[in-house]
C-alpha positions in Angstrom: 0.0 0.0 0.0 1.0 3.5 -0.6 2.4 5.5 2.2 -0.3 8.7 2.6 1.0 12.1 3.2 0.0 15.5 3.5 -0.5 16.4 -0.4 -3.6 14.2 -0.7 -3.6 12.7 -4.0 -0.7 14.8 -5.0 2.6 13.0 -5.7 4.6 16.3 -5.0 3.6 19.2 -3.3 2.1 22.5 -5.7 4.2 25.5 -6.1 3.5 28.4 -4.8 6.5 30.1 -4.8 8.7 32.2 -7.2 11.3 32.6 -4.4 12.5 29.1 -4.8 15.8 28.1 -6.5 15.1 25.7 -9.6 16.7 22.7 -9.9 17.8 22.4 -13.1 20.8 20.3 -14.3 23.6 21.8 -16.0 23.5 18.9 -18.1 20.2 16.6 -19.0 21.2 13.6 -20.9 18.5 12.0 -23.3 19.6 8.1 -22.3 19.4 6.7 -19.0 22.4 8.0 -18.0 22.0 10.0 -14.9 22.4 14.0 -14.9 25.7 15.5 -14.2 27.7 18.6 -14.4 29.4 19.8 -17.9 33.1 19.2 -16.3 31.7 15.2 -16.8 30.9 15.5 -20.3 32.4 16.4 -23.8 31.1 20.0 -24.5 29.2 20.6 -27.0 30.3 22.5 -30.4 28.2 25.9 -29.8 28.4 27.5 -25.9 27.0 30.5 -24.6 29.5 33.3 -24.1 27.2 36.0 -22.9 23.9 37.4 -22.7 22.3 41.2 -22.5 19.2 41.6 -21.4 19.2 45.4 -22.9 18.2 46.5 -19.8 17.7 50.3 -20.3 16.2 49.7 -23.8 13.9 47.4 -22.3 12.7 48.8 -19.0 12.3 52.8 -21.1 9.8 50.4 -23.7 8.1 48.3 -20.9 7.4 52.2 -18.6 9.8 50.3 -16.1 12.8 52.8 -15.6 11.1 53.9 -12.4 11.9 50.6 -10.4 15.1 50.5 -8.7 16.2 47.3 -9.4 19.3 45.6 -11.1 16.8 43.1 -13.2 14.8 43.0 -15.9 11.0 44.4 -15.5 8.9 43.5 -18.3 5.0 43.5 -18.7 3.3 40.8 -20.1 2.1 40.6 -23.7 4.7 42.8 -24.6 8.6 42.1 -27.0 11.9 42.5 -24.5 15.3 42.2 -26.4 18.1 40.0 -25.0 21.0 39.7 -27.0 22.9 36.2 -27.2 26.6 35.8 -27.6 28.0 32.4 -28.6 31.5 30.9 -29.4 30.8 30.8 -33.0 28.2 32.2 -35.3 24.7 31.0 -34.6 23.1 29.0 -37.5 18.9 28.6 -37.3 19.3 25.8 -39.7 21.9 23.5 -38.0 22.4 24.9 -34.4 19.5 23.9 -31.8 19.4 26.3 -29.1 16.2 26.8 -26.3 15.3 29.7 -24.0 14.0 28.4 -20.8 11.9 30.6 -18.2 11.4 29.0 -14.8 8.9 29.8 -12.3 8.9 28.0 -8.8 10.8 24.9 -7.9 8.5 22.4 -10.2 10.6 22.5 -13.8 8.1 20.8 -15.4 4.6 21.4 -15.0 2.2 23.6 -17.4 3.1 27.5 -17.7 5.6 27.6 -15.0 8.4 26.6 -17.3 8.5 28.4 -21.3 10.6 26.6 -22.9 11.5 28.2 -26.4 13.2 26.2 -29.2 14.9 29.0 -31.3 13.2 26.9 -34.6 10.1 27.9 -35.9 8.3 24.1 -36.8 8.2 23.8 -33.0 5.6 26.3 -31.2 5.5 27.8 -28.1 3.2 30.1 -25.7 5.7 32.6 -26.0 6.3 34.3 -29.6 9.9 35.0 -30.5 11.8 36.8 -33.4 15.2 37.0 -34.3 15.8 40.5 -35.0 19.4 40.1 -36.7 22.6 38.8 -36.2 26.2 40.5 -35.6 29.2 38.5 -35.8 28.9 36.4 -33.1 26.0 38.2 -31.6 22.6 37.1 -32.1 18.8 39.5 -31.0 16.0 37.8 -29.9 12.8 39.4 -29.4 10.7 37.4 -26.9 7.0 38.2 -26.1 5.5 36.6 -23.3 1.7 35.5 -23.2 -0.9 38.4 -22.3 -1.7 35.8 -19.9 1.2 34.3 -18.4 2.1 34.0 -14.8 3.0 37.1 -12.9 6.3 37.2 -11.0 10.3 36.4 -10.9 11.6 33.9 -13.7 15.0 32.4 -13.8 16.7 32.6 -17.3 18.6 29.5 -18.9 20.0 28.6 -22.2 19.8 25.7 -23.4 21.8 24.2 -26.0 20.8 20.4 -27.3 23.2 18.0 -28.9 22.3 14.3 -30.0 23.1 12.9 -26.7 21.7 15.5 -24.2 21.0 19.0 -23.3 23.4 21.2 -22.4 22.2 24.4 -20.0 23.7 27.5 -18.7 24.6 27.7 -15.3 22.1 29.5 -12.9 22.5 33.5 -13.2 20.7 35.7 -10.9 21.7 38.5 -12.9 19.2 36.8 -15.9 16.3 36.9 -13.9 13.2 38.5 -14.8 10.1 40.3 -12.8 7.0 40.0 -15.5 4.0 42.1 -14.3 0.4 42.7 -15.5 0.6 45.2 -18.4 -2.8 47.9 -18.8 -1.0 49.0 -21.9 -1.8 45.7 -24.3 -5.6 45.1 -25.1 -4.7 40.9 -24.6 -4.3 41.9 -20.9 -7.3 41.9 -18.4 -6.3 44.8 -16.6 -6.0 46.4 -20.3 -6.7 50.2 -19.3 -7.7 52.1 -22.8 -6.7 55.7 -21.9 -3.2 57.1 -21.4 -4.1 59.8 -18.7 -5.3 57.1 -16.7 -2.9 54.6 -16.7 0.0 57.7 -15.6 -2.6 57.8 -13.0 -3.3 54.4 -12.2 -0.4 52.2 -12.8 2.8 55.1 -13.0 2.0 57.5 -10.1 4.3 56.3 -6.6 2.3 59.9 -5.3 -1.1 60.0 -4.1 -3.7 61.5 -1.7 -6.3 59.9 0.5 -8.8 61.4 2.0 -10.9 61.3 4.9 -12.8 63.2 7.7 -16.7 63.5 7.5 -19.2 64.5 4.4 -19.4 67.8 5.3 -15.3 68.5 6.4 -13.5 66.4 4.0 -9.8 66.2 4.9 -6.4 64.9 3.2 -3.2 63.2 3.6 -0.7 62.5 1.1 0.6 58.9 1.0 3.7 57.7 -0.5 2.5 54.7 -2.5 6.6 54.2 -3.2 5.6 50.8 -5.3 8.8 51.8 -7.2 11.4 52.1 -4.4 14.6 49.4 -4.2 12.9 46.3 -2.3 9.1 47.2 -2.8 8.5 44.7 -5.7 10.5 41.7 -3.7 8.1 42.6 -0.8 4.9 42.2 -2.9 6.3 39.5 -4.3 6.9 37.9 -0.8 3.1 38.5 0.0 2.2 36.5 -3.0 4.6 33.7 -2.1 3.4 33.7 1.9 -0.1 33.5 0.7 0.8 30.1 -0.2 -1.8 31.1 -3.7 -1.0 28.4 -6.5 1.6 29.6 -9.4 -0.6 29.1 -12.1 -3.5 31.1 -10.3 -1.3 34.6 -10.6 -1.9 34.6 -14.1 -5.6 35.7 -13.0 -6.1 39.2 -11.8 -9.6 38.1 -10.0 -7.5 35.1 -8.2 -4.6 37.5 -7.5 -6.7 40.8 -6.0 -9.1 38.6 -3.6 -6.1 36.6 -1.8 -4.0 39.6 -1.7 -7.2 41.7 0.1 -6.8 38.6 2.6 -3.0 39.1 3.0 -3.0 42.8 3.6 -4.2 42.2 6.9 -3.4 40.0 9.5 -6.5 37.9 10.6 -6.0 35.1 9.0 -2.7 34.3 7.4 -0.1 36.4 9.5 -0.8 39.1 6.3 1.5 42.7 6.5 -0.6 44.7 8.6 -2.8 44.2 12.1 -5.7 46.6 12.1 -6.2 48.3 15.8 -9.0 50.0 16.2 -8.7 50.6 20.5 -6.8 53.9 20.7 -3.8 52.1 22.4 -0.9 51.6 19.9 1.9 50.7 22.6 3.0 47.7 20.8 3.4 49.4 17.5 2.9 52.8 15.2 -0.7 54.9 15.4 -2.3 54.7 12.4 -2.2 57.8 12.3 1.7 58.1 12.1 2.2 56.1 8.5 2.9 58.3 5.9 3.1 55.8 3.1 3.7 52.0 2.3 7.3 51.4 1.8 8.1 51.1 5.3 5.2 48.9 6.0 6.2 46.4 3.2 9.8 46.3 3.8 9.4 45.5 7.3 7.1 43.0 6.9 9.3 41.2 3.8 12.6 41.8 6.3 11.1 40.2 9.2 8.1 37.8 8.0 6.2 39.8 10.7 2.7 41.4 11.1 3.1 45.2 11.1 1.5 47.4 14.0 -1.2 49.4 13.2 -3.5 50.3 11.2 -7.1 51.3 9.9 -8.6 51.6 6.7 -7.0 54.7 4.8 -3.4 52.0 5.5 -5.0 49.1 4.5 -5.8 50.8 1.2 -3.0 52.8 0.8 -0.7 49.5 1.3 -2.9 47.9 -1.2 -2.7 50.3 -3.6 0.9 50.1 -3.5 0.7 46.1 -4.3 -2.0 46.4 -6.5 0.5 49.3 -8.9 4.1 47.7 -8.5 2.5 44.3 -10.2 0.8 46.5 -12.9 -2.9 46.5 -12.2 -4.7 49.7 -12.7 -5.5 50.9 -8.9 -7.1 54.0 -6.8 -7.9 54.4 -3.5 -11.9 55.4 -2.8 -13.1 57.3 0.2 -17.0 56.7 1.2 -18.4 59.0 3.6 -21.1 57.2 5.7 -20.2 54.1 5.1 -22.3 51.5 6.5 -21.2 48.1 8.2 -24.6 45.6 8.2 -23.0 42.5 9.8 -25.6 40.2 9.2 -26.6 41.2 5.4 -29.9 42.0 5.3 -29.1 45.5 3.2 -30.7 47.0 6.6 -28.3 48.9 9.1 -29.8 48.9 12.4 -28.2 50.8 15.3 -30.2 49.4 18.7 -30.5 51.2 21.9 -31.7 50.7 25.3 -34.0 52.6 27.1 -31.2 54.0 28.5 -30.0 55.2 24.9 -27.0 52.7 25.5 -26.1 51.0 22.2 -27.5 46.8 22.6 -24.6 45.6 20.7 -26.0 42.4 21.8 -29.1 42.7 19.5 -27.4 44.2 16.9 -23.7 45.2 16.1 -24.1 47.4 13.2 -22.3 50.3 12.8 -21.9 53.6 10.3 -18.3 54.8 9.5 -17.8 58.3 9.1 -15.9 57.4 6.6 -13.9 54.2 5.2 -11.6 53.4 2.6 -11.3 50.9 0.3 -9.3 50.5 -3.4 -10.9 49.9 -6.7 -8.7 47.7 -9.5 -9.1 47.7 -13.3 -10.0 44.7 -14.9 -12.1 42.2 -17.0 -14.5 40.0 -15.5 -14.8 37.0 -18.0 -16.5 35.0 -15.0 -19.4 37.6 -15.2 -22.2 38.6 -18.2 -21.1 41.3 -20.6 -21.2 44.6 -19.2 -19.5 43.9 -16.1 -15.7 45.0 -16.8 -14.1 48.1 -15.8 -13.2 48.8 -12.0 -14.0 46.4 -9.5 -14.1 47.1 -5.4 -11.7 45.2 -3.1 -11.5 45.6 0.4 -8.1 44.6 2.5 -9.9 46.3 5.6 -10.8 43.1 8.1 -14.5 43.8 8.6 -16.7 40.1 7.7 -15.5 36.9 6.6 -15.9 36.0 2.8 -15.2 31.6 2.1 -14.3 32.1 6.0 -11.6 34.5 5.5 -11.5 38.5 6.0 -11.2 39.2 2.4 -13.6 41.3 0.5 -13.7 41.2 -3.5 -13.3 41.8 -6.5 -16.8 43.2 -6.8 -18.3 45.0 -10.1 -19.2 48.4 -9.3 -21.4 48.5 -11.9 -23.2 45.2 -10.4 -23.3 47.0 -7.4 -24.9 50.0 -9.0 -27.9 48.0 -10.5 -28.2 45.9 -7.4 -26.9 43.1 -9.1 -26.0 41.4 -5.8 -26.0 38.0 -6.8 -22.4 38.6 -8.6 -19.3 37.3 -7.2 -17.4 38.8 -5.1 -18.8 39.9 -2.1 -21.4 42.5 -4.0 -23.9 42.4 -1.0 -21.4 43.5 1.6 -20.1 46.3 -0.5 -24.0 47.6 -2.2 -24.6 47.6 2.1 -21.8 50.0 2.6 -22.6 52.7 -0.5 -26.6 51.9 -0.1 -28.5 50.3 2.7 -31.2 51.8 4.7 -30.2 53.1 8.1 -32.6 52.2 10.9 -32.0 54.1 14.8 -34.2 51.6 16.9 -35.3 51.3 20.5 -35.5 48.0 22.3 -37.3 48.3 25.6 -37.2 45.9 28.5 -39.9 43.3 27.2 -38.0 43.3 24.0 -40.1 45.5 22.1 -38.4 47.1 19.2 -39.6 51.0 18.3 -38.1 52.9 15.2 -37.0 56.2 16.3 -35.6 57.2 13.1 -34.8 55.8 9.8 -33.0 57.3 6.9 -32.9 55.7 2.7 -30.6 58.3 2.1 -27.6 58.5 5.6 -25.5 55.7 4.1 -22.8 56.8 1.2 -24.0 60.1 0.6 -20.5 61.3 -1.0 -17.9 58.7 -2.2 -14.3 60.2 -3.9 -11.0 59.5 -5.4 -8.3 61.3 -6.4 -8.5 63.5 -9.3 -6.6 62.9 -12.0 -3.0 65.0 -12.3 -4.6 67.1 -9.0 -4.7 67.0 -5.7 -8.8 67.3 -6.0 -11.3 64.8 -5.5 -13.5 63.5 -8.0 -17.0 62.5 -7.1 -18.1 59.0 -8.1 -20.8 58.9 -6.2 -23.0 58.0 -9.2 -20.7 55.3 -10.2 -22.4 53.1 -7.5 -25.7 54.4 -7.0 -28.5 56.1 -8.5 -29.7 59.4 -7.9 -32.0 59.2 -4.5 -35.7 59.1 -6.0 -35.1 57.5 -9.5 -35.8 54.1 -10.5 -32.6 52.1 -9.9 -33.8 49.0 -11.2 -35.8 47.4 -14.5 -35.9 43.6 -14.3 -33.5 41.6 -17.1 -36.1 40.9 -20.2 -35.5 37.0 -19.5 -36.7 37.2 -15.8 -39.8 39.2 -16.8 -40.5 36.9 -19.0 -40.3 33.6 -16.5 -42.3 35.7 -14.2 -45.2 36.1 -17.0 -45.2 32.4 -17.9 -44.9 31.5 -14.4 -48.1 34.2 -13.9 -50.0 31.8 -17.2 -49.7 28.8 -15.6 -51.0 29.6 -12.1 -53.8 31.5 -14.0 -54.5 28.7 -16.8 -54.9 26.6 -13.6 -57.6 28.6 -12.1 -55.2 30.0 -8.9 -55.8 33.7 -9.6 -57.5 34.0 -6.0 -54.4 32.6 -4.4 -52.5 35.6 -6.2 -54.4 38.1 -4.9 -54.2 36.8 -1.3 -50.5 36.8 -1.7 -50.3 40.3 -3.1 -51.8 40.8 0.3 -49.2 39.4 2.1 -46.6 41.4 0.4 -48.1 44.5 1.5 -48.3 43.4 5.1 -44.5 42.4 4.9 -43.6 45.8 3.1 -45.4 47.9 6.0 -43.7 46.0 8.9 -40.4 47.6 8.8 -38.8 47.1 5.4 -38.7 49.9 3.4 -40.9 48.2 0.3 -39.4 51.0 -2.2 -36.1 51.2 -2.0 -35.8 47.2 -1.6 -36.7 47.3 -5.4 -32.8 48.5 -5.8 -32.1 45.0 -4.9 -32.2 41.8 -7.2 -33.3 39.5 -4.7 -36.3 37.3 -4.4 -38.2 39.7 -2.7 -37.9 42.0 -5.8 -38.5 39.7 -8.2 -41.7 38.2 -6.1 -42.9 42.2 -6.1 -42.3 42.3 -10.1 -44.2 39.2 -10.0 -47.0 40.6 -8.3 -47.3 43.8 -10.9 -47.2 41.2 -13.8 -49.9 39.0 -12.2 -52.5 41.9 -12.0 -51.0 43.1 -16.0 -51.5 39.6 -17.3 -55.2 39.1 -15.4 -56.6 41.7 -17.5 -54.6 41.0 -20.5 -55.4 37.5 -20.5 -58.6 36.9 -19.0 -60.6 40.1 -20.1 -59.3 40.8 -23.8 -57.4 37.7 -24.9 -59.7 35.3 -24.0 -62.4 37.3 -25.4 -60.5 38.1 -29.3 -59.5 34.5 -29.5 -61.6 32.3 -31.2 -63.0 29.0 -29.5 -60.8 26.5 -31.7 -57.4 29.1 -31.7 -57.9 28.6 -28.0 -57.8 25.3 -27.3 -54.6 25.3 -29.8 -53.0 28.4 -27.7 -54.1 26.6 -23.9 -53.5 22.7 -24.7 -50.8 22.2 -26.9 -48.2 25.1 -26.7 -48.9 26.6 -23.2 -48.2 23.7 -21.5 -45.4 22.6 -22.5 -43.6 25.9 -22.4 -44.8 26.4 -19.0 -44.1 22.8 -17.7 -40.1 22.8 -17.3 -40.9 26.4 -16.0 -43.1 25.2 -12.9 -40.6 22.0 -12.3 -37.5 24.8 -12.0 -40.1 27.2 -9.6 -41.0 24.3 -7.3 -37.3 22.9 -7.0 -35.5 25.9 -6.7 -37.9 29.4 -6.0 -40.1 27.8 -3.1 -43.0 29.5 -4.9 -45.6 28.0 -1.7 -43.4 29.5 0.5 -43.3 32.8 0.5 -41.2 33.3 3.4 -39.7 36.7 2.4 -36.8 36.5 4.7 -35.9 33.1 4.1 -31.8 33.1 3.6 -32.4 30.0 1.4 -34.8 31.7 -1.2 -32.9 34.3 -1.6 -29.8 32.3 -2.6 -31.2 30.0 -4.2 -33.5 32.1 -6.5 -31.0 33.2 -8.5 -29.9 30.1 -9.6 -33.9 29.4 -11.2 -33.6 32.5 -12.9 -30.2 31.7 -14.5 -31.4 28.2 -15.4 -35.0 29.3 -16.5 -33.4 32.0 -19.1 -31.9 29.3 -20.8 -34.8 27.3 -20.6 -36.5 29.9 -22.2 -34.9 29.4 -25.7 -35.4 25.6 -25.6 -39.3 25.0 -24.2 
């Protein structure tokens, strides 16, 4: 039997690491003869003299002069130039030379080593070019994938002979850092407008503000993602997040866990949020000026870093999110509300006393909180979703059981669109949820003493471009107070009318109207029935429902039936209807609960949105 260990059904553990020396021999022989070093072997006719990695043409053509860093920077999807020299003049048509890039300590699984064979029969998810050839010199241009792994490769070259290959020894001074580039359309963070990516991606300078809607204050930050040591240390987050290889070449994948390692909940992350007033054990908040320190300290050591509170969280995280290349702003949201049980309800309980019942409730409103925004595709989402997305390093609620918070679409947010991955119901609470001021007295009788639809994220900013300003993008998550925020997909109406036929066709048009009445009853205990139409949950849709119910009633049983002719009717009721409305009632009963009606029901509300996306495919086959 064989011995179990910790890697499951893994034969070798997964890397996770760029930080880890490869192992590759200097010499790979293509027998069975074991691997040894080239002082045990006859070289081979063609050696590697030297190599250039065109450092300053490269890094000035990649935007990468601005790192201090002896290595090559390059962003992905984009030609570098290196420049070969070998003992002899290189000929394509004898002479079989490859270009390895390593990633991690596993040689040979999928995308974490690029092998390139300089010959072009044999492909390879890298392009290449030879750009010319002088005297002994020959100038490659290499062009890694627009969707490659992001972090350090080690550089080899490899030269093959009939009995084995022959590789360069390991050179640190070959490796390369490849980022995420906003500058080529192939990438997902692919940022379409040059003032903004200065902005975004190029600007170490920035300004975050704070203090309360109606006395808006600054501070300047010192994002620094450019400083000697800063890219190692973002780097050394990725690799203590113990995130897979393969996942960094996914900007979703690589946001979300680092909004889990900024702080230091759950993974010993770079920074331990203190919210007490007593910062003995470390640096006040208050104190940082920028992230460099912060990053450095915590790559130096492998140590949490005392203190901080939402403006460092973000500012830190801007600084990661920049010195890999994604498109990244800090936004400030005055009145930011904290609903810890996700109800889109904010409810602040007191006593009779006027002593907040944290017991009953533990939500709370921020004055103001900070968070980032990141510029990216969303191919896990419907069209339309793209563009900047929230993410949240601030510990606040758990997300898969960890204090991470995103990648959520603003514009999801915007249209209520909660159902979208990641995290859009925590973050359309914060920008949009109805603050309730309640009174619990001794019996446990609950009186609203005030409620407000409109408290909760009345200004939300970011730096303005090139300025010191603020820009309001307020209206980038929400709609104007008063104006219809949401009209129902076409597909969903249309379930809801056919699910309307059925129940009608069956003669239960006096159970509909009992239900409207118990919609009404649920909409004037508490819940604010208008605004809750900003939200796609069940409740919503079971409101739409209601409007189509009474629409179809008179469409249906007062004209239609009265136009159509007897014989058309009995076509229309027994043959078509049915079957288009039969794989619609199966989904409704499995998944909706449609007997329930349990408005508040956790499980409806989850579950719905899974009939909906089923029944609009359903839709084009019944």
């Amino acid at each position: 039997m064989r011995r179990a260990s910790f890697y499951g059904r893994l034969n070798r553990p997964i890397p996770c690491s760029d930080n880890v020396e490869s192992t590759l021999a200097e010499f790979e022989p293509f027998g069975t003869s074991p691997p040894g070093t080239l002082e045990d072997m006859a070289p081979p006719t063609l050696t590697v003299v030297s190599v250039d990695m065109r450092l300053n043409a490269n890094k000035t053509a990649h935007r990468t002069n601005s790192y201090i860093n002896d290595n090559l920077i390059v962003r992905r999807g984009q030609e570098f130039i290196m420049a070969i020299t070998f003992n002899r003049s290189y000929d394509q048509s004898v002479d079989e030379v490859v270009l390895e890039f390593l990633i991690g300590s596993e040689p040979y699984t999928t995308d974490t080593l690029i092998p390139i064979v300089l010959k072009s029969s044999v492909p390879s998810s890298w392009n290449w070019r030879i750009i010319g050839q002088q005297g002994l010199t020959t100038v490659l241009g290499i062009t890694p994938s627009p969707k490659c792994i992001v972090g350090k490769f080690s550089s080899y070259l490899t030269v093959v002979t009939p009995i084995g290959k022959y590789r360069s020894k390991r050179n640190p001074d070959l490796d390369i850092y490849i980022l995420f580039n906003a500058w080529n359309p192939g990438d997902d963070v692919f940022l379409n407008d040059e003032s903004q990516r200065t902005e975004y991606v190029l600007n170490d300078q920035g300004i975050i503000f704070n203090g309360q809607v109606n006395n808006i204050t600054s501070r300047p930050w010192n994002y620094g993602q450019f400083k000697r040591g800063v890219l190692d240390a973002c780097l050394f987050v990725m690799n203590r997040s113990q995130m897979l290889l393969k996942d960094r070449q996914n900007v979703i994948k690589v946001v979300r866990r680092a909004s889990a390692m900024i702080n230091s909940n759950d993974d010993q992350g770079v920074i331990i949020g203190n919210w007490s007033n007593d910062y003995s054990m470390g640096t006040s908040p208050t104190s940082w000026t920028g992230s460099t320190e912060i990053l450095l300290k915590y790559a130096n050591t492998g140590l949490s870093v005392g203190y901080g509170q939402c403006w460092v969280f973000a500012g830190v995280f801007n600084t990661f999110m920049r010195c890999l290349g994604i498109p990244a702003r800090v936004i400030t949201c005055f009145n930011s509300a904290h609903d810890t049980v996700g109800e889109w309800i904010t409810e602040i309980v007191v006593d009779e006393r006027g002593t907040r019942d944290t017991a009953i409730s533990n939500d709370s409103v921020w004055n103001f909180h900070c968070w980032n925004e990141a510029m990216m595709k969303r191919p896990d989402l419907p069209p339309g979703f793209n563009g900047w997305q929230v993410v949240d390093s601030t510990p606040q609620e758990t997300s898969d059981d960890i204090f991470q918070c995103g990648p959520a679409s603003v514009q999801a947010v915007k249209n209520g669109l909660v159902y979208y991955p990641f995290d859009s119901p925590f973050v359309f609470d914060e920008v949009n949820s109805d603050l309730y001021y309640m009174q619990r007295d001794r019996y446990g009788n609950m009186t609203i003493l005030y409620m407000s639809t409109t408290y909760v994220g009345q200004l939300i900013i970011t730096k303005t471009i090139g300025q010191s300003t603020y820009d309001d993008v307020t209206l980038t998550y929400k709609y104007p107070e008063g104006k219809l925020d949401y009209i129902p997909h076409v597909y969903e109406v249309k379930c809801l009318l056919f699910t309307v036929q059925l129940s009608l066709l069956r003669g239960e048009w006096r159970q509909w109207t009992q239900r409207v009445g118990k919609i009404k009853h649920q909409g004037s205990s508490g819940h604010n029935f208008i605004r809750s139409h900003r939200i796609v949950t069940t409740r919503t849709l079971l409101k739409v429902q209601i409007f189509y119910n009474i629409l179809f009633f008179f469409l249906y049983k007062v004209i239609f039936l009265s136009l159509i002719p007897r014989p058309a009717m009995i076509l229309y009721s027994e043959v078509v209807t049915p079957w288009r409305l039969l794989g619609h009632k199966v989904i409704i009963d499995i998944f909706f609960c449609s007997w329930c009606w349990k408005f508040d029901c956790h499980k409806c509300v989850r579950t719905g949105f899974v009939y909906f996306d089923i029944i609009g495919g359903l839709e084009y086959l019944l």
